[in-house]
N, C-alpha and C positions, 0 to 999 in steps of 0.2 A: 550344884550337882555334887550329892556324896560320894565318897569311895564304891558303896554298893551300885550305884547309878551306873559308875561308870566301870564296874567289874561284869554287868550283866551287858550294858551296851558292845563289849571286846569280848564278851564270848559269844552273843550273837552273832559279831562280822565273821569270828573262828567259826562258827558252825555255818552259815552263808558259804563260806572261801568253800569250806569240806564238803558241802553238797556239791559246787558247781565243779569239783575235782572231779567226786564220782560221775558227775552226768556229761562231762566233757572231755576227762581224762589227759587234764593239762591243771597246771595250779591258776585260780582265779588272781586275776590283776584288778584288784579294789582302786575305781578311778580317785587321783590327783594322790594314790602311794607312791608313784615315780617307779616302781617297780619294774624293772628290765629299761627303763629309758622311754621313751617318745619311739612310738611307732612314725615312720618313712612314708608318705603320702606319695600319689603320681604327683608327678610336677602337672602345674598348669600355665595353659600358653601366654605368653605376654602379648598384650596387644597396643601398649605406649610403651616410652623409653625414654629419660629424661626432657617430657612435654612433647615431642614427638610419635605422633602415629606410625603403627606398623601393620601390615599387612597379616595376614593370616595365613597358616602353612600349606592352608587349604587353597589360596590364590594363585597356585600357578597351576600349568596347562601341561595334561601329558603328552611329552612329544620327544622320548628316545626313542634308540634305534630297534628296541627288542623290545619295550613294553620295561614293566618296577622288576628289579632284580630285587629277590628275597634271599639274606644271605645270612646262612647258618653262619654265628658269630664264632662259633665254638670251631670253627674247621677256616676260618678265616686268617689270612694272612696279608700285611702290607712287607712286602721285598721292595729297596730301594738298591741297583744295581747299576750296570756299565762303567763308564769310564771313574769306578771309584779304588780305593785303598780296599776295601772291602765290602761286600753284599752283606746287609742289615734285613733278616728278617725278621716282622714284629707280629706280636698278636694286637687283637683291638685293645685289650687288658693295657697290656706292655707302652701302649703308643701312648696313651691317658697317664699311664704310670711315670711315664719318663720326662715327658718335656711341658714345659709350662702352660697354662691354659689362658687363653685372652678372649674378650668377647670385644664387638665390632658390629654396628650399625651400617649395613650397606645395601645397595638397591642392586638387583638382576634384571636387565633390560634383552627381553626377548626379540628376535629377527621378526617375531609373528604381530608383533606391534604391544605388547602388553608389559608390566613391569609389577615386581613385587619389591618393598624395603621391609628389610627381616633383620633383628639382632640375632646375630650367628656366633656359636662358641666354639671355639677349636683350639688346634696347634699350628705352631708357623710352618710355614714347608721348609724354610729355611733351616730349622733345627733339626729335619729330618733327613735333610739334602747333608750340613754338615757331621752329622753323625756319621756315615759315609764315608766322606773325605773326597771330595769330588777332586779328579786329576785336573793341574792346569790348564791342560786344552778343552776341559766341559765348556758349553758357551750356549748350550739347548738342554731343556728339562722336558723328556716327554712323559706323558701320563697316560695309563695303559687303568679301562674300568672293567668291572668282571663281564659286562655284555660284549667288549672286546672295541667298544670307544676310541678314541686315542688325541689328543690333542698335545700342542708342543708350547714352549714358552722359554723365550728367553733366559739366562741364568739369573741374571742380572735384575729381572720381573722379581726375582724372589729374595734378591739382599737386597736392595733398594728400596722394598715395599713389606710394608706385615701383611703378607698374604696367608690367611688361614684356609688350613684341612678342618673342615667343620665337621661335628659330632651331632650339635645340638642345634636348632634357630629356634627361637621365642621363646625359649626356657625349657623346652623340652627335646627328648632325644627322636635327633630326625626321625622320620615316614620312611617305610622304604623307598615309596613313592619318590621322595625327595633325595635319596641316594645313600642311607644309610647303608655301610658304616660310614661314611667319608665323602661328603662333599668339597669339589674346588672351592671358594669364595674369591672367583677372578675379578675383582673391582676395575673398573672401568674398563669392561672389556664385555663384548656381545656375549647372551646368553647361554651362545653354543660352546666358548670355552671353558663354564662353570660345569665339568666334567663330573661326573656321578659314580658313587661304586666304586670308589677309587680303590686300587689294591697293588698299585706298579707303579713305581718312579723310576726311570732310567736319566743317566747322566751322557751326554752326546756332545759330540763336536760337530754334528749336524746340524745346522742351522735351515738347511732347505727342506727338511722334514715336515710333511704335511698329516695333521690329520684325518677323521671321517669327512668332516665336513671341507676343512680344507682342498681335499683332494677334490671335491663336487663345484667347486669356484668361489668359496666364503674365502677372504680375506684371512691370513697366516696369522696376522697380530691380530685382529678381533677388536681393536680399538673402538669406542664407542663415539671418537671426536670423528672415525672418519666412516667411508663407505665401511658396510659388511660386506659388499664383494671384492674377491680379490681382480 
């Protein structure tokens, strides 16, 4: 290919790029220029995970207390408060920004007989408990959701264990369905204390603190080895 060949071939792509400026009114990106970087695709769902099958986000059953809370992300706020040093409050931005992210294969076993295994990606509760500074008499972590939810747990539930606040399950960012912004990921524990919507941590020296369902006769710890009633 001569010089001439390839000085009419570079003015061709210049006159191409110029036309689709004026018909588009944006500068044309000539595929594999690298120009501005790789366009951000939606995530798609995972449905294995190191040879392992995973359910789909779509396998579980609606059954809160008030139906999917849709929650303006932008007006959204997580307060972790009570018995601490001080009240933390964070935007969804801020919570992502600040503490480390882990992902975690685990199964939610519903009271209604049915069960889903999801890799779910979050933050520990535990990073956001101690951000805080919990007073030495805390010994109960309740969880308060925007539909007005509430379930409790041990302190201890959460430094003993990496219990994730999930954002994402299967590689994509939860459903509201599924309780975005903030799912619990209460591993070995009935379904009913994988709390949704989450937007409230309080620090307690309450231990006899019962939630929604608690209060109706489901068992306080929700353990999966035993009865779900209490």
């Amino acid at each position: 290919m001569n010089n001439r060949t390839i000085f009419v071939i570079l003015l061709l792509v210049v006159i191409v790029a110029a036309s689709l400026f004026l018909v588009f009114g944006r500068p044309a990106v000539i595929p594999g220029s690298g120009a501005g970087g790789p366009t951000a695709l939606g995530a798609v769902e995972v449905r294995s995970y190191k040879g392992a099958d995973l359910s789909s986000v779509n396998d579980f059953r609606e059954n809160s207390i008030q139906g999917p809370q849709h929650v303006n992300i932008s007006d959204y706020r997580m307060t972790v408060n009570g018995l601490a040093n001080r009240t933390v409050v964070r935007t969804y931005d801020e919570i992502l920004a600040k503490y480390p992210h882990y992902t975690k294969v685990v199964t939610l076993h519903c009271v209604e007989g049915w069960d889903a295994t999801i890799l779910w990606e979050g933050v520990l509760v535990r990073d956001i408990i101690a951000d805080a500074g919990p007073d030495p008499r805390v010994n109960t972590v309740i969880l308060t959701a925007r539909d007005g939810y509430t379930t409790s747990f041990p302190l201890a539930y959460f430094y003993d264990r990496d219990i994730l606040l999930a954002y994402r399950m299967n590689n994509v960012t939860m459903p509201a369905e599924r309780g975005y912004p903030f799912e619990l990921v209460a591993e070995d524990k009935w379904g009913y204390k994988w709390i949704k919507w989450v937007e409230k941590i309080e620090l307690s020296d309450d231990p006899s603190y019962r939630g929604y369902w608690e209060m109706r006769g489901y068992s306080n710890t929700g353990d999966l080895n035993k009865s779900m009633f209490g």
